[in-house]
N, C-alpha and C positions, 0 to 999 in steps of 0.2 A: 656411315656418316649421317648425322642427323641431317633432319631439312634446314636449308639457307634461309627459308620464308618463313621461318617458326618465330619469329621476333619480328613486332611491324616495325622498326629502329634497322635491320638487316633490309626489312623491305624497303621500305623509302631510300638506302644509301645503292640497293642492290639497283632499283629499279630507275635510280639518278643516274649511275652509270654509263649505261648504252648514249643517254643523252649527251653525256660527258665524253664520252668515247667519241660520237659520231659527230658532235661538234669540232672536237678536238681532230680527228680526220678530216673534214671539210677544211678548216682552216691549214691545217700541213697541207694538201693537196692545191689548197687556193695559193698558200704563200711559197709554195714550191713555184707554181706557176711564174708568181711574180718577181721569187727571187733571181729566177731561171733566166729571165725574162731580162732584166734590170740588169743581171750579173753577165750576160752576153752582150748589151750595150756597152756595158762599162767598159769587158774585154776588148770589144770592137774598137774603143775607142782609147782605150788602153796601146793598145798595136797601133792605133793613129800616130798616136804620139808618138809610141819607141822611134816608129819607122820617121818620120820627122827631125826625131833626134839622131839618128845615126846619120843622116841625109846630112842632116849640118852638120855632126861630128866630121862625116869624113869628108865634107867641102871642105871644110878648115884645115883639115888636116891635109888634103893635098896644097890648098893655097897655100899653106905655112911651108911647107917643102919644097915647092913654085919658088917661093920669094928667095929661102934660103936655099936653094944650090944658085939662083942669078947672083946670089952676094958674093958665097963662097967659089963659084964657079965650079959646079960640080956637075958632069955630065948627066942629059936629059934623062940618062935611062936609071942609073945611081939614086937620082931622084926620083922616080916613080918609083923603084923596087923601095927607098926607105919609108916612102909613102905610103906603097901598101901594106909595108911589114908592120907599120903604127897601125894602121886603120883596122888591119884582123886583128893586132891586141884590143886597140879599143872596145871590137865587137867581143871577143871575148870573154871581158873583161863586164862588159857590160850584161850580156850572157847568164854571166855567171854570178851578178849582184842581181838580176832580176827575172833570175829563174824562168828565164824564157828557152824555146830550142832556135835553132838557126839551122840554114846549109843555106852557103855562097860557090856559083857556079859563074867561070868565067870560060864565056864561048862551050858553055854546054858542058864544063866538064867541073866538077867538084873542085873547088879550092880552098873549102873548111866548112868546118861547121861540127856540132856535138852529138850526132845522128847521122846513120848512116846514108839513110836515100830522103829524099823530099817526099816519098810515100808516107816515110815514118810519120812526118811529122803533122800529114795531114791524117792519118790515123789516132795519132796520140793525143791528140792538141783539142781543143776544145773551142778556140778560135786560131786561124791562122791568118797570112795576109804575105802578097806576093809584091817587092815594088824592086828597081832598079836603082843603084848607087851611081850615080851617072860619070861621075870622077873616075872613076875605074872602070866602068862598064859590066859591074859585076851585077848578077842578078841575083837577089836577095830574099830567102822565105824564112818567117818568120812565125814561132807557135805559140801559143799557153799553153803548159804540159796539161792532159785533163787530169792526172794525178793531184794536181795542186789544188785545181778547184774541188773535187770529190772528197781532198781535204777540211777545206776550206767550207762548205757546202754540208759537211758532215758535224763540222765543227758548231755551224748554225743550225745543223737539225737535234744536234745534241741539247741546246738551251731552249730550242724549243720543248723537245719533248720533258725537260726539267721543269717549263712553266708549264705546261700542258699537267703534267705531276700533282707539282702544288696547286696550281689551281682545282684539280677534282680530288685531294686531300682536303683543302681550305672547305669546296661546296660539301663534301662528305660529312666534316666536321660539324659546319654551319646543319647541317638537314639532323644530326643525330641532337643537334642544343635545339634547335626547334621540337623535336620529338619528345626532349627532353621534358624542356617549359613547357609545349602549348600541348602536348598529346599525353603522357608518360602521364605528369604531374596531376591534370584533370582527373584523369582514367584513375589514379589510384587514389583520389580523395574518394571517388565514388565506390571502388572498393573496399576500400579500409568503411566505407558510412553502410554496403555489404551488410562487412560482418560482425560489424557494431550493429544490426538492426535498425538504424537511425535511418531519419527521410536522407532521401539522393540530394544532393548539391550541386546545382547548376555550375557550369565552368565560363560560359559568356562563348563559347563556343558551338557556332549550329547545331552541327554534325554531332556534335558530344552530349550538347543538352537536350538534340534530338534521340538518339542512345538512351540517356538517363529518362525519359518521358516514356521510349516504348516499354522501359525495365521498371518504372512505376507501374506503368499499365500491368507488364504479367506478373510483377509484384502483389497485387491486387487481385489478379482473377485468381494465384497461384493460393493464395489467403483464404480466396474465398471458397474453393476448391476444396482445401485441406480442411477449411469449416466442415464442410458438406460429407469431406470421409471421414472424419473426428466423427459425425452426428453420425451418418450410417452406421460405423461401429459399435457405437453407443447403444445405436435402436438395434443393432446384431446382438450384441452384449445382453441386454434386456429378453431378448426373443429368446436365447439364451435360460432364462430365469425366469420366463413365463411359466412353465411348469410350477416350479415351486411356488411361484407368488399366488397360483389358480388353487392349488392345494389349501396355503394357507386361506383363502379366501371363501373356498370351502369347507373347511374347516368351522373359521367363522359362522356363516350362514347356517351351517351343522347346527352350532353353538345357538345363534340367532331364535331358529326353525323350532329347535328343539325345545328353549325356553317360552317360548311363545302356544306351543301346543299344550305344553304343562302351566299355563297360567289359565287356558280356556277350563281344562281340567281343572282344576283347584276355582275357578270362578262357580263350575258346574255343580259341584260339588259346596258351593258356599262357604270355600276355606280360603277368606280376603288375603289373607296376609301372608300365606305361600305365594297368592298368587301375586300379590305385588312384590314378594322377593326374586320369582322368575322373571315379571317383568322386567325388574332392575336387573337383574344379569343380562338378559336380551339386548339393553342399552347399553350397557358397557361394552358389550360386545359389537355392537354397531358404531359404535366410536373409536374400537379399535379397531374394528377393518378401516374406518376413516385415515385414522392415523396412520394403516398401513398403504392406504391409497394413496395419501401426502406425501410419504418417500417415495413409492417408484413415479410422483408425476415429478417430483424433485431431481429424481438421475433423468427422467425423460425429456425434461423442458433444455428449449436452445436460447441460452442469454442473448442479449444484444448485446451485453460489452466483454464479450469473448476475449480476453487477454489482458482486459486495462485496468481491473482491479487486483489489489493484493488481499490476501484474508488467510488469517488466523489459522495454522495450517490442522492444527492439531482438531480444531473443532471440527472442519471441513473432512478430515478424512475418518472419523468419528461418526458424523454422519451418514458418511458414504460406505462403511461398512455398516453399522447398523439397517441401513435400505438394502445392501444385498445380501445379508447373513440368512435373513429370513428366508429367500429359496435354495440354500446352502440344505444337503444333503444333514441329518440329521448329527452324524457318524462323523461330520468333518467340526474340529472344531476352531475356530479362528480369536484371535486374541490380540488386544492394542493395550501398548504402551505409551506415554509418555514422556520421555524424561523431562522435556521440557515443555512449557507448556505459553502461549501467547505466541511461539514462532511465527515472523509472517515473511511470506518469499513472492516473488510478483509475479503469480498465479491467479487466476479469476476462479472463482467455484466449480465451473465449469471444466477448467482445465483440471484442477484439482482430480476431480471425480472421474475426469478422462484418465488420468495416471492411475489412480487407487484400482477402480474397478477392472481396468484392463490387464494389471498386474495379481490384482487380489482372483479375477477368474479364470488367470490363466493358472495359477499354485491350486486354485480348487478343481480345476482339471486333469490335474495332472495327478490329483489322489486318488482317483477312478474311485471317487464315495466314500471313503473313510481316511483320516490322517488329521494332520495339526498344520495351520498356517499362523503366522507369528506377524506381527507388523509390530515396527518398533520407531519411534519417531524421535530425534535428540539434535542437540545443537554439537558441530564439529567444527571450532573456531570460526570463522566469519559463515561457514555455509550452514545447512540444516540438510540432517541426512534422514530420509525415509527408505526402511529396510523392510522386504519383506521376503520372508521364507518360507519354506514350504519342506514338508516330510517326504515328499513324492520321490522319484529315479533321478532328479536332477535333469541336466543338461547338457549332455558329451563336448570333451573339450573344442572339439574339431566345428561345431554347432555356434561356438556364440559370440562367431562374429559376423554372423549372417541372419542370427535374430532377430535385427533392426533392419532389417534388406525389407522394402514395401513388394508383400506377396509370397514374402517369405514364409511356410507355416508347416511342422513337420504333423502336424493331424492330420485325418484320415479328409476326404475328400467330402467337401462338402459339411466338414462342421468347422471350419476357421478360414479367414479372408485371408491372411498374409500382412492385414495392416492394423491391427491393434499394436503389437510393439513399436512398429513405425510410425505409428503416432504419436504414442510416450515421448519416441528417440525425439522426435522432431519438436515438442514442444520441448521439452528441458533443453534440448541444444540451443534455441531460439530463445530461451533468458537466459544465457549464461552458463546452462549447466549441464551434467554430463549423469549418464547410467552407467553403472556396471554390473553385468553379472558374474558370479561364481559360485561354490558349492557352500549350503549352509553346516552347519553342526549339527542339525535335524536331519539331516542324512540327505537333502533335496536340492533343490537351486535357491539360490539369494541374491536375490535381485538389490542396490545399493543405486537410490535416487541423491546425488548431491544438487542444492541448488543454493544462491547469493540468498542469504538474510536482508532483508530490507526492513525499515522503520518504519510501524503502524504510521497509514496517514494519520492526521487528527482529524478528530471526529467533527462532523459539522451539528451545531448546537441546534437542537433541535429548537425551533417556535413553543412557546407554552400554550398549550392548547386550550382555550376557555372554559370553564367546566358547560357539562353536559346537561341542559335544561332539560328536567323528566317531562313527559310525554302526558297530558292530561284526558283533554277531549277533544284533540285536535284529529281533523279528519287525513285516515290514514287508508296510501290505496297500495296494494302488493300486485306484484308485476312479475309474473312465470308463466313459462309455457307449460311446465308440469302444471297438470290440475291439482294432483296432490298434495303436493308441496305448497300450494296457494290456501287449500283448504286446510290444509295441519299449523301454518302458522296463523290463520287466522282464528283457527280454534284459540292457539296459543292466548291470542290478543285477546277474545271474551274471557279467560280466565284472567286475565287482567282487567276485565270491566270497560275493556277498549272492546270498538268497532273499526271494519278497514273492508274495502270494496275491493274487486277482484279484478284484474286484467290481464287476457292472455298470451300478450304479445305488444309490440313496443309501441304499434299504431292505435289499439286500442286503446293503451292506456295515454297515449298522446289525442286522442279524443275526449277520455276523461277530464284530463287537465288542461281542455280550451273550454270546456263550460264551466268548472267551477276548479277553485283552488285549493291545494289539500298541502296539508301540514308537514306531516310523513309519506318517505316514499319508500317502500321498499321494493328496490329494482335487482332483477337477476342479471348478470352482464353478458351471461352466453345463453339467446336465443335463436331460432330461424328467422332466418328473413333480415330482422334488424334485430342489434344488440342492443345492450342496456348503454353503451356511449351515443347509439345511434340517437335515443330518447332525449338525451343531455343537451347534444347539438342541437337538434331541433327546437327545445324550448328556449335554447339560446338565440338560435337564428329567429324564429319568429315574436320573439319578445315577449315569451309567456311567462310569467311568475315562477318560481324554482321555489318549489316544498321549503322548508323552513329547515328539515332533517331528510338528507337521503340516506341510505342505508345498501348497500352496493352486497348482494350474497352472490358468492362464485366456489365452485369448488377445484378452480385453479389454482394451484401450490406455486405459478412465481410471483413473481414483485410488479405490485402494481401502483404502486404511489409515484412512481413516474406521471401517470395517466390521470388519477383523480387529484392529482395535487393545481391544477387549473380550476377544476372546479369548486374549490374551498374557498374561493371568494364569492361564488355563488349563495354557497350553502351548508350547513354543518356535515361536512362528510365522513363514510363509517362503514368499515366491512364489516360483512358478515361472513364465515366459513362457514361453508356444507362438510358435513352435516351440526347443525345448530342445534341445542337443547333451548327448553323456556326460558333457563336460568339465563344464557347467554342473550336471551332476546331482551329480556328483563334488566340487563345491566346496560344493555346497547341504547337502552331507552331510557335510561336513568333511575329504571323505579326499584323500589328495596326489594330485594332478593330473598 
């Protein structure tokens, strides 16, 4: 038998019950008392009366006997015997229409009655009563059978317990339409707003809206939780792919090292022009380790608006392979399609790159260094399906439905958490959509992302930005805590015939610019101590004059026109990326290139 309590609708009727019960006894026991009570008076005086009536029945009925033998002249005794003969019919008779018992004894000896001895009827009877017929001398007892009452009695406990019935069917009823409306009803809006994702909706009910606030609250920590295993994953994922990215980077510097040493040589030598084509190889190659740095700080950075935007799916996972292919084993080779192209689904970049990369490293895992993974992207009537496959062993059938279980992870100990898939699961679940995997045509597992198409926001119109006033001989000051990087663009700036004084830190250069005021600012935005916003507020708060052009260099890859977009009422504002060539200084400043 299941549980009684497993339905709070079972509870509340279950637990009305006993009350119903014990009410309903109290009052059977109270009104037994009083029936009991009430219904022995009545008897008492019920028997008053009979005895009353038979008193006068049989006065009359001797004096009527009396009168008529003196008329008809009928001896004393004639008359008494027809006397009595009437007056036992009468009793009888009367006996017998009112269900009473009787025994009449004259001079101690039986001379009728419906019951044997006068024991009986004080045994049977329920009320009895003893009186004398004084006319005849007969002594008279007189019973109410207790059969009748017990009837009687029975007959009133029967309606009772029929109201006693309905009424704890009616409250049963009443307590399951309460549960219905004020409990049932609530409970499943805030259900159903669950698994729609949607905020919780108050009911006007304490107890419920008290519920729905503590389920906000772990709603929220639960959110912020899953952030935080999403991100560790990511920086797992990454740690992961430090090898390879440490490779390529050496590599580079290889590249770097090596053009740089054959430019001194061909300097040494007096052969200019080798040696300015090494140095241009040196520089390409220091722009693309840059480039390569901008993708993994791109998979490494944690958005702020984790889930709320949607974006272009095709570009986003486009990206997100290109930043991991790079420490991708040489031997594996990976490959995107497709078909359609603008798809947008209501994914944030972030989450994006959480699906791609966790799927794309798990199929390059599984080729143990050599093999083909495939990602193929297309539109499948209202959804968009991202498919990726892999050449590896697959997935045993018995395996993948415990894939998506958090901790779940059939590698060796110590090289996989359990929750990269269960991350995947939980975000596609959470808009709408669903994973499936099974075996590809590549001989391996294929992994099948559906998710809801949604409709590019539109775009918000960008401001015309006023052209760029070039940079004459206005006093320019550079703000780095590298000395190098202080000293190489300011080299820059003399090959421009421009001057720019130097500061090494945010407090220094906010010393600079309380004694005199400068044009151009070139501030770095990640220093010790104080950053390059620290500099901004400050000249803010103390009401100092704001450069004419700032110029913000950072070699952080996320979005930061959240944060300078306050200050462009200040001042013409303008990033610069690390690592920066002259040409790029040169345009930032307006002058011909």
């Amino acid at each position: 038998m299941g549980n009684p309590f497993s339905s709070l609708a079972r509870r509340l009727v279950l637990l009305n019950l006993p009350v119903y019960l014990s009410l309903g006894l109290f009052l059977y026991f109270f009104t037994w008392h009083l029936l009991s009570q009430n219904l022995r008076k009545e008897l008492a005086y019920r028997l008053e009366l009979l005895a009353r009536d038979l008193q006068t029945s049989m006065s009359n009925i001797y004096f009527d006997w009396q009168v008529t033998g003196l008329k008809q002249g009928f001896p004393e005794n004639e008359v008494l015997f027809l006397a009595r003969k009437e007056a036992l019919e009468t009793l009888q008779k009367k006996a017998r229409e009112g269900h009473f018992l009787y025994f009449v004894t004259y001079q101690g000896k039986k001379l009728a009655g419906n019951v044997s001895s006068p024991e009986e009827i004080v045994t049977h009877s329920i009320e009895y009563k003893r009186f004398p017929l004084t006319p005849f001398y007969w002594q008279v007892l007189l019973g109410i059978p207790l059969k009748d009452y017990q009837k009687a009695f029975g007959k009133m406990k029967g309606y009772f317990w029929t109201a006693l019935g309905v009424l704890v069917l009616l409250s049963s009823a009443f307590t399951y339409l309460f549960y219905l409306f004020w409990v049932r009803k609530p409970l499943n809006r805030v259900v159903k707003a669950l698994e729609e994702r949607r905020p919780l909706p108050y009911s006007g009910l304490r107890e419920v809206d008290l519920l729905v606030q503590r389920v906000q609250e772990a709603m929220k920590r639960e959110e912020e939780l899953f952030r935080q295993v999403a991100f560790s994953e990511k920086m797992s994922a990454l740690g992961v792919l430090a090898g390879g990215y440490a490779h390529e980077f050496n590599n580079l510097l290889q590249v770097v090292a090596g053009f740089l040493e054959l430019a001194q040589l061909h300097i040494a030598k007096g052969q200019t022009e080798a040696a300015l084509k090494a140095l241009e190889g040196a520089r390409q190659k220091a722009f693309q380790g840059a480039e390569l740095s901008r993708k993994l700080l791109r998979l490494a950075r944690k958005s702020p608006d984790y889930g709320k935007e949607s974006h272009p799916l095709d570009l986003m996972v486009k990206n997100t392979i290109d930043a991991l292919s790079t420490a991708f084993p040489k031997d594996i080779q990976v490959s995107f399609e497709a078909e359609s192209e603008g798809l947008h689904v209501p994914l944030s970049e972030e989450e994006i790159q959480e699906i791609v990369s966790n799927l794309l490293l798990n199929a390059v895992d599984a080729l143990r260094g050599c093999g083909k993974v495939q990602v193929t992207l297309s539109q499948k009537g209202e959804e968009v399906e991202l498919k990726i496959e892999d050449s590896g062993p697959g997935i045993p059938p018995e395996l993948r439905t415990r894939i998506f279980e958090p901790f779940f992870t059939t590698k060796e100990v110590g090289k996989g958490t359990g929750l990269g898939l269960y991350v995947v699961h939980q975000i596609v679940v959470s808009k709408g959509g669903r994973i499936e995997v099974g075996e590809s045509p590549l001989g391996g597992a294929c992994f099948r992302v559906l998710l809801p198409r949604v409709e590019p926001r539109p775009e918000k119109k960008e401001k015309k930005e006023t052209p760029k006033s070039p940079v004459s001989k206005e006093k320019i000051l550079i703000v780095d805590d590298e000395k190098e990087i202080r000293e190489n663009l300011q080299a820059f700036l003399r090959f421009m015939e421009l001057e720019a004084s130097l500061a090494s830190g945010a407090e220094e250069a906010l010393e600079q610019l309380r004694k005199e005021p400068y044009g151009v600012l070139f501030l770095d935005l990640l220093m010790p101590k104080h950053d390059g916003f620290w500099l901004l507020e400050q000249l803010e708060a103390q009401n100092l004059k704001f450069p004419r052009k700032i110029i913000l260099m950072t070699g952080y890859a996320g979005e930061l026109s959240a944060r300078i977009e306050k200050w462009k009422t200040r001042a013409e504002v303008s990033i610069l990326k690390k690592p920066f060539s002259l040409k790029e200084v040169k345009e930032i400043l307006g002058r011909k290139v």
